[in-house]
C-alpha positions in Angstrom: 59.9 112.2 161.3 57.2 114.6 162.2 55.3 117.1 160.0 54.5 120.7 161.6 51.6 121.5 163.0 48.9 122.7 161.0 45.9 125.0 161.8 42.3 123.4 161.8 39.6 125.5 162.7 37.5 123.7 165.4 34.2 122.7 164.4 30.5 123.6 165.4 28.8 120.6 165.5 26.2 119.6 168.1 27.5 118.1 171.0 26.3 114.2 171.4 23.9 113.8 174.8 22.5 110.6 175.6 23.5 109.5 172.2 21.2 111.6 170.2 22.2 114.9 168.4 21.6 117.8 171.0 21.2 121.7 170.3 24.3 123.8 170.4 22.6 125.1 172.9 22.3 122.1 175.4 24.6 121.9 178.6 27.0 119.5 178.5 27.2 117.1 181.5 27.8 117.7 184.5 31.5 117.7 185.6 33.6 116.7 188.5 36.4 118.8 187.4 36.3 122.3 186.0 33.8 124.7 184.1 30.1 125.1 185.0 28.9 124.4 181.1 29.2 127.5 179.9 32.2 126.8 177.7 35.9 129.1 178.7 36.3 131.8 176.0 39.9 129.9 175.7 38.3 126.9 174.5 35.4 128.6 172.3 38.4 131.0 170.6 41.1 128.1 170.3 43.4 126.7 167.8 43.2 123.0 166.3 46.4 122.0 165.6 47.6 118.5 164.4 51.2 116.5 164.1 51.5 113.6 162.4 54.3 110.9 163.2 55.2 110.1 159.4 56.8 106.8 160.6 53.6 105.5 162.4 50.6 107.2 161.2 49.8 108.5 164.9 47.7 112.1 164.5 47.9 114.3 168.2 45.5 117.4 168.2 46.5 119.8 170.5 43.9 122.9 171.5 46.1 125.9 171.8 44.2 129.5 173.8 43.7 132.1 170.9 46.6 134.6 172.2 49.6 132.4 171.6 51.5 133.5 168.5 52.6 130.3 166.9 52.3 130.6 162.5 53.7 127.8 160.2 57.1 129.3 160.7 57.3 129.1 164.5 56.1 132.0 165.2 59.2 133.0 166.8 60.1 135.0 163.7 63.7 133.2 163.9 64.2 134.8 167.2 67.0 132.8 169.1 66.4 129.5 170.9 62.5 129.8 170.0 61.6 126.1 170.0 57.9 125.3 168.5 57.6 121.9 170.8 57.8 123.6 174.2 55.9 126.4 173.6 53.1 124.1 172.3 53.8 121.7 175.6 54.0 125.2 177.6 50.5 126.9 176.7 48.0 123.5 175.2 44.9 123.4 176.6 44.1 120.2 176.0 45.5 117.1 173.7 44.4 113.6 171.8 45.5 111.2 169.9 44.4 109.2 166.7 45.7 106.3 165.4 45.3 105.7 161.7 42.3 103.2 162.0 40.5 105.8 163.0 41.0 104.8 167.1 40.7 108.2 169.3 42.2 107.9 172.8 44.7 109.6 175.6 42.4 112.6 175.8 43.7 115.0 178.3 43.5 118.4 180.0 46.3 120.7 180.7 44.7 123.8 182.0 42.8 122.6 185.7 40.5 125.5 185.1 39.0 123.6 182.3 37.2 120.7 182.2 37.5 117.7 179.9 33.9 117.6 178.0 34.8 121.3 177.0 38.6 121.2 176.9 38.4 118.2 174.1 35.0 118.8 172.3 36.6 121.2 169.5 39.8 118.1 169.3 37.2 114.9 169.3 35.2 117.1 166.3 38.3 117.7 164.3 39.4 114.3 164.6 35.6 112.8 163.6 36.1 115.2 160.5 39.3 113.7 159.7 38.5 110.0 160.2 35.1 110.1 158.2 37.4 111.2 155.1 39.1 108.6 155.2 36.1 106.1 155.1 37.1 104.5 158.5 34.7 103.6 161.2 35.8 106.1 164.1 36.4 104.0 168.0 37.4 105.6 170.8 38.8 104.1 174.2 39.2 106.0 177.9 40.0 105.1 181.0 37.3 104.2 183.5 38.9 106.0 186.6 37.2 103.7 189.8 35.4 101.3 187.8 38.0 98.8 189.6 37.5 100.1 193.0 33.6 100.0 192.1 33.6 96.6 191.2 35.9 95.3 194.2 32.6 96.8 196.4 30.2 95.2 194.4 32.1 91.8 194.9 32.5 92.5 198.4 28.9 93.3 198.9 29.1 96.8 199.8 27.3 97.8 196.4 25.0 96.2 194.5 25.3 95.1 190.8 22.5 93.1 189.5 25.2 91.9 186.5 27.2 90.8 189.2 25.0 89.4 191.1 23.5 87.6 188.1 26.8 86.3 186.8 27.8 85.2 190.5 24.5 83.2 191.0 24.9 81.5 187.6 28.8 80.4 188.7 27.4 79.7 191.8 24.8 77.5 190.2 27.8 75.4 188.2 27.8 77.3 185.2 31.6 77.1 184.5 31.5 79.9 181.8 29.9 82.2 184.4 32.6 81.1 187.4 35.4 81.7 184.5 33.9 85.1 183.8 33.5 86.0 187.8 37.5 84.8 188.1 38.4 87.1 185.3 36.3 90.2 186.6 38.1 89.7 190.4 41.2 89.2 189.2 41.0 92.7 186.8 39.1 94.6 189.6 41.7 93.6 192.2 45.3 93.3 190.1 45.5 89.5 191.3 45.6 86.5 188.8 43.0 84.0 188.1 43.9 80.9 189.9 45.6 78.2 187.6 
């Protein structure tokens, strides 16, 4: 059972930078995918929309561009074989998802010509707005893409991690904590189970 979407207008908050409030104004960091930081007139002119899964409390926000037509009823105006669910999957610019303790995560882009700080920015706001009225402490979780790969280096010596390097001298030492926790670190970095 899922309600429709409904409209939420995108908020203008200032964006978060280095964890202090920043100026509307202030670039957003730099990106390996996508926009410059000027933000796509797509993104600045978007839609907010929400669904909520009645039977599990899960909220997606989808960013829709400006120019698609979609209103309460469809949009389609009854025309035949309109269906609301592909033409949201067919134009979204971006999507999220919030669980109802207030946990943000699968943030995503759908447009490659926009980048994710931009393309989720209005989504992350809307769903902040909604958690804080409901008293809940927002959390959010992300994928670290090549923090594995990073990690396997550091173990191998190729990079350097003075955390790393500290937790190995320590386990190396005979701290049996610190050899438990070097175990478990090698065997996430590199998909392979802790021996025993």
């Amino acid at each position: 059972l899922l309600r429709p979407f409904v409209t939420t207008p995108p908020l203008l908050a200032p964006k978060i930078k280095g964890g202090v409030e920043a100026p509307l104004d202030a670039a957003p960091p730099p990106s390996r995918t996508g926009s410059s930081g000027s933000q796509h007139p797509r993104i600045s002119r978007g839609v907010v929309r929400t669904r909520v899964d009645e039977k599990t409390g899960l909220v997606t926000y989808v960013l829709l561009p400006p120019d698609i037509a979609i209103g309460d009823d469809g949009g389609g105006g009854g025309g035949g074989g309109f269906d609301l669910l592909d033409a949201i999957r067919s134009s979204r610019l971006s999507t999220l998802r919030r669980t109802p303790d207030g946990l943000l995560f699968g943030a995503a882009v759908h447009d490659p010509e926009l980048n994710l700080f931009d393309a989720c920015r209005p989504l992350v706001e809307s769903a902040l707005r909604d958690v804080g009225g409901t008293g809940r402490q927002p959390s959010a979780a992300a994928s670290l893409d090549g923090l594995c790969d990073y990690v396997v280096r550091c173990l191998d010596g190729a990079e350097e991690s003075g955390t790393l390097d500290g937790i190995r001298g320590r386990a190396d030492g005979g701290d049996e904590d610190a050899r438990t926790v070097l175990e478990a670190v090698t065997a996430i970095a590199t998909g392979r189970p802790r021996p025993g």
